[in-house]
N, C-alpha and C positions, 0 to 999 in steps of 0.2 A: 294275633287274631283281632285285635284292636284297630288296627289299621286296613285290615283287608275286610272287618266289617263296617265301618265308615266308606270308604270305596264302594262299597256292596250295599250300601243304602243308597249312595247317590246314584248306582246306575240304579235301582229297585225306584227308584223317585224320578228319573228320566222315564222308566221303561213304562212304569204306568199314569204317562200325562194322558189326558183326553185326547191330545192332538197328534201323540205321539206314533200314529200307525195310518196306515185307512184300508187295514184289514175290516171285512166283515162277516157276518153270520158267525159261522164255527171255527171259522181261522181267528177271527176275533180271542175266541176263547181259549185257541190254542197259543196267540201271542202272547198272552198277559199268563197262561203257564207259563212261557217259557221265560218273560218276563222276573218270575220268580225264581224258578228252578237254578238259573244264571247267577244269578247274584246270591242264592244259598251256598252254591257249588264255591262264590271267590272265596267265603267265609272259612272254609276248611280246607281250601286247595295247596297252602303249604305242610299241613298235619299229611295228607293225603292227595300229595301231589299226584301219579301216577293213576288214582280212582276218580279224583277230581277231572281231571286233563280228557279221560277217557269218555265221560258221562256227555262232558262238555262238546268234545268230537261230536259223541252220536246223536245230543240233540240239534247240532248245526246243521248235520246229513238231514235229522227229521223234519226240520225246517224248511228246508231248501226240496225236499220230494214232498212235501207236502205244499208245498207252496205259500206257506206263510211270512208274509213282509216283513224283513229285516227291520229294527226300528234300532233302538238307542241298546239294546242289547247285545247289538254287536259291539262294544266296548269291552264287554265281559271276553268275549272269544280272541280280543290282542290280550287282556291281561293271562290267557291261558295260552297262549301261545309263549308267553313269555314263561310261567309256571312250568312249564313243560323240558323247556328249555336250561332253565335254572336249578330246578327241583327235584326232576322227576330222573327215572331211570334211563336209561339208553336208546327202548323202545320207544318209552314215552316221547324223547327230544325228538328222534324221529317221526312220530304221530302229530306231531308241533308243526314241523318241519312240513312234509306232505299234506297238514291241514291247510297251512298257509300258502302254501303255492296252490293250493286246488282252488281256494275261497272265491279267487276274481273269477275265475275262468266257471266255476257253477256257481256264481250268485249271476252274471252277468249274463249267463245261457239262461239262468231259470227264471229270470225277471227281467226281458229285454226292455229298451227304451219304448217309450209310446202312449196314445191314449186313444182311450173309447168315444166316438163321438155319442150326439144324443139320440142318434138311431143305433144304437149299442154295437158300433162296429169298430174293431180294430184299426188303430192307424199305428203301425210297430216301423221304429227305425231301422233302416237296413246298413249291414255294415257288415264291410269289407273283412277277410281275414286277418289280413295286417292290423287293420284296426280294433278289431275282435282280440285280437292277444296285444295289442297296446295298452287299451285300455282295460283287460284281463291283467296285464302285470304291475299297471299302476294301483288298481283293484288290493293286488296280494302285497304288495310294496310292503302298508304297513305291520300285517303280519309277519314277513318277513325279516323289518327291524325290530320289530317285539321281541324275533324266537333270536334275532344275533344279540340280542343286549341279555337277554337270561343267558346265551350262552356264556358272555364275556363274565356276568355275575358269576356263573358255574366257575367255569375260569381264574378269577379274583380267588375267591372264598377258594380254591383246594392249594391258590398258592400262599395266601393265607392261614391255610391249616398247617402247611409243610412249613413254612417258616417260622412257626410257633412250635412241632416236630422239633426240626431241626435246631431253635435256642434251648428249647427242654434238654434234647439230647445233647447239646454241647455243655451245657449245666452240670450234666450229671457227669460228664465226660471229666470235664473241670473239677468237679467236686472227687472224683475218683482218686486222680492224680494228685490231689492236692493229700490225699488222705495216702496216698502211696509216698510220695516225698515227705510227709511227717512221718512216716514209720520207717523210712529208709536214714531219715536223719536222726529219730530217736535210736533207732539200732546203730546209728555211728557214734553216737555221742555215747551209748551204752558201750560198747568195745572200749572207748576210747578210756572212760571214767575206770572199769575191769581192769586194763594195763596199766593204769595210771598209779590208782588205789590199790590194787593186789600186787604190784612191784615195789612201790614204795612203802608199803604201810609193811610187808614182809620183811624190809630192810631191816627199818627202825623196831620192830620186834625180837629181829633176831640179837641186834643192836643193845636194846634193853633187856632182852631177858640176861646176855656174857655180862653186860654192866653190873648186873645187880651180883651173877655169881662171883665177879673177882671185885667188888667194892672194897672188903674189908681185907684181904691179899693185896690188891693192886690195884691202887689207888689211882695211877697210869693210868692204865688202860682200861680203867671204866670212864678218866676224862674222856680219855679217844674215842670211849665208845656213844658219850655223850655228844661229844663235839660230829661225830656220823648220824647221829639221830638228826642233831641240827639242822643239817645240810641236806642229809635228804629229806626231810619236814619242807625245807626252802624249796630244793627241785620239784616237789611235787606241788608246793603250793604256785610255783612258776608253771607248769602244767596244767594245773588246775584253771589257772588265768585263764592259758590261753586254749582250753577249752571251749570256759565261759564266755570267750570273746567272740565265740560262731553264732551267740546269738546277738549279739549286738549288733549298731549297723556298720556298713564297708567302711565308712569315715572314721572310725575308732580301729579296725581291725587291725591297722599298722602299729599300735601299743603292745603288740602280741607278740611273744617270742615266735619264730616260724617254726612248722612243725618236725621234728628229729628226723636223723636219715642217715645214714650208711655212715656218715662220718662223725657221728656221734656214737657209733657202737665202743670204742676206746674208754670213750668217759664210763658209757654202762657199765663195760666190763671193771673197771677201777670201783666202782662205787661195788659193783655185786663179792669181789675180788674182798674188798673191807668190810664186807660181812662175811667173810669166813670162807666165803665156795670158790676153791679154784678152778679157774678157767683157762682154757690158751685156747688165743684166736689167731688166724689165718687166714690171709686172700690168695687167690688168686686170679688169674686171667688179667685182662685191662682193664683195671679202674677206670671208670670214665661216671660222669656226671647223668643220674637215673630223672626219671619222673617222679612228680614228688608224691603220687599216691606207691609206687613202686618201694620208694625210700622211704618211707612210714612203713608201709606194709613191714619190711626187712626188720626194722627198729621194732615194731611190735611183735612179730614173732620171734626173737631173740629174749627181748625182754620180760615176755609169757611163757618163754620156755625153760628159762635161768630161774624166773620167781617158780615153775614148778619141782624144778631139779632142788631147790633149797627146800622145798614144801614136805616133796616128799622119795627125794635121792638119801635119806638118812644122813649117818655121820661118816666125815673123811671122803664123801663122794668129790667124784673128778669131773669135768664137762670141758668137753670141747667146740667150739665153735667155728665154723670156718663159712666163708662167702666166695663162690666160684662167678667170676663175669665170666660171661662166655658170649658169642658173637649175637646168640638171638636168645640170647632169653638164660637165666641170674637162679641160682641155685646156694640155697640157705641152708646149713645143717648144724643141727644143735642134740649134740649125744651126751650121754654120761653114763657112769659105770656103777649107777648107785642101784638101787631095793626097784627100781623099774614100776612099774603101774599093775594094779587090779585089774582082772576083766570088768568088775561091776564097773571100773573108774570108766575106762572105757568106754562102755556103753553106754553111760547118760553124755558118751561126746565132751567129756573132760578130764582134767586129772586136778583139776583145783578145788575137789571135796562140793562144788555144786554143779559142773556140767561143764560152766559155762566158757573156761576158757581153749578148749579142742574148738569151739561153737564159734568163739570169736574170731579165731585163728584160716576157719575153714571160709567165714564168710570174707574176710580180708582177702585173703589168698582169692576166693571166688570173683572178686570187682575187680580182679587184674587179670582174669582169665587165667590163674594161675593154678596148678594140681598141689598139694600136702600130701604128704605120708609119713603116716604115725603110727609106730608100734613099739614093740622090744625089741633091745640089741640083742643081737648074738653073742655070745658070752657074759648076757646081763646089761642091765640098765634098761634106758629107756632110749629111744632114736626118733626125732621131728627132722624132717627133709621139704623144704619146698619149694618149688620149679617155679620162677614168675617169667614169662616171656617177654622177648623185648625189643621194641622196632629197630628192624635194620639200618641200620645207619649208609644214605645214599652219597 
């Protein structure tokens, strides 16, 4: 409003010079209203473009039928042409529009050229129809560039708005995913840490608790049992590395042992094998070289399945393990004939006494498009089965 009242003082100070009209009598008095009225109306005509725009119309029409001379106030009527065009509603631009194309063609009917001689008689120019809308369109011209430059302003400013829209929503879009890839990473590195730490650290428990009962009997085999604590302490601190290594940058990553896979199930089964729980494992089909989210996958549900069979398959339990390749898609099973699971285990979606490893197992299995099934064997124990599928080989 700062700016459209400085503008609105200079036409208000143009409109009322002395010299500024040669209205007289009562059009006199109607100039220097309108005079005013003009330049009140620029003052508020963006709060109230549409009231403004309107007012301004009907006083140009009263103008122009009443006959009173145009003077400097037609300055006000392009800055609303433009108002109209830039600000106002649909109607309005249209009102803008239709104002400005009528303005030459009824200012120039209703005040033709000419003058009064001193015997008070008419001398009015005559002019051709051609010439009549010639200079009718020269007339509206500049209203006409008034109402296309608020349009173009209209124009600017909504692509303006959109593309301050659309960084907002790319922002947020951004910020979304970025907060879905930390929780997708934190939930991997969670799994990974579960298999890591609830396989190894079962080891060397089960490890230390035979150590401490056959110490003072057999002195042996609490070495051996120490010297397997060792070693798995070591595997899983070499896991543990290469963990911590995902979040470091790519330039270090190569210090990392690479992550386990179908052909480290042998080593597993040796180390599980040395604490106590017998196992026989089994392939078949065509061995052939997996994908390495496929080959983890395998590695961790063996590994989560064996540390639950020791957890809670009781004493002298049996497990078998076997791996079917098959042409489209790789089938895991891991049984044993021990004490089998609780419904409560179960239902919290685990059998490792807090939920969470049925939970790990299911989301693994899930990022390879692959099915689980988990229940009790028939004739006892417990039975994990998982299906991972796998590209045809062309």
């Amino acid at each position: 409003m700062v700016v459209d009242s400085a503008w609105a003082s200079l036409v208000l100070f143009l409109g009322l010079l002395p010299d500024s009209t040669n209205a007289t009598g009562w059009k006199l008095g109607v100039y220097y209203a309108i005079a005013v009225v003009i330049p009140l109306l620029m003052v508020f005509r963006r709060r109230f473009p549409n009231l403004t725009v309107g007012v301004a119309g009907a006083v140009g029409l009263l103008q122009v039928a009443l006959g009173v001379p145009v003077g400097a106030s037609s300055i006000g009527y392009l800055v609303f042409a433009y108002t109209g065009a830039a600000f106002g509603a649909v109607w309005t631009s249209r009102l803008s529009l239709a104002g400005g194309l009528l303005a030459g063609p009824l200012v120039l009917g209703r005040f033709p050229s000419g003058y009064t001689d001193d015997d008070g008689v008419w001398h009015g120019q005559h002019r051709s129809t051609a010439e009549f809308l010639l200079v009718s369109a020269l007339m509206s011209t500049p209203f006409i560039l008034c109402w296309a430059w608020g349009r173009l302003t209209r124009v600017r400013r909504a692509y303006l708005v959109e593309l301050e829209d659309r960084a907002a929503r790319l922002e947020r879009e951004r910020d979304a995913q970025a907060k879905v890839a930390v929780a997708a990473e934190r939930a991997r590195i969670a799994r990974e840490l579960h298999d890591v730490v609830a396989h190894n650290v079962s080891v060397m428990i089960v490890q230390a608790d035979g150590a401490a009962y056959v110490l003072d009997n057999s002195p042996q085999q609490a070495k051996e049992a120490l010297g397997t604590i060792a070693s798995t302490g070591r595997q899983a601190l070499v896991e543990m590395r290469r963990l911590l290594g995902v979040l470091r940058t790519a330039d270090t990553a190569e210090e990392y042992v690479p992550q386990p896979g179908v052909e480290e199930l042998p080593e597993l089964l040796d180390q599980v094998r040395t604490a106590g729980l017998q196992v026989d494992f089994a392939t078949s089909g065509n061995p052939r070289e997996l994908p390495r989210g496929v080959e983890l996958t395998v590695y961790r549900i063996v590994q989560e399945a064996l540390t639950n069979v020791r957890k809670h398959g009781g004493p002298d339990v049996h497990a078998r393990v076997a791996v079917d390749f098959g042409e489209r898609e790789l089938a895991v099973l891991v049984e044993d004939d021990g004490r089998g699971s609780t419904d409560e285990q179960l239902a919290t979606g685990g059998i490792d006494g807090q939920g969470h490893g049925l939970i790990g197992m299911r989301e693994r299995v899930g990022m390879v498009s692959g099915s689980l099934d988990v229940g009790p064997r028939p004739g006892g124990g417990f039975r994990i089965r998982a299906v991972l599928p796998l590209k045809t080989a062309h």
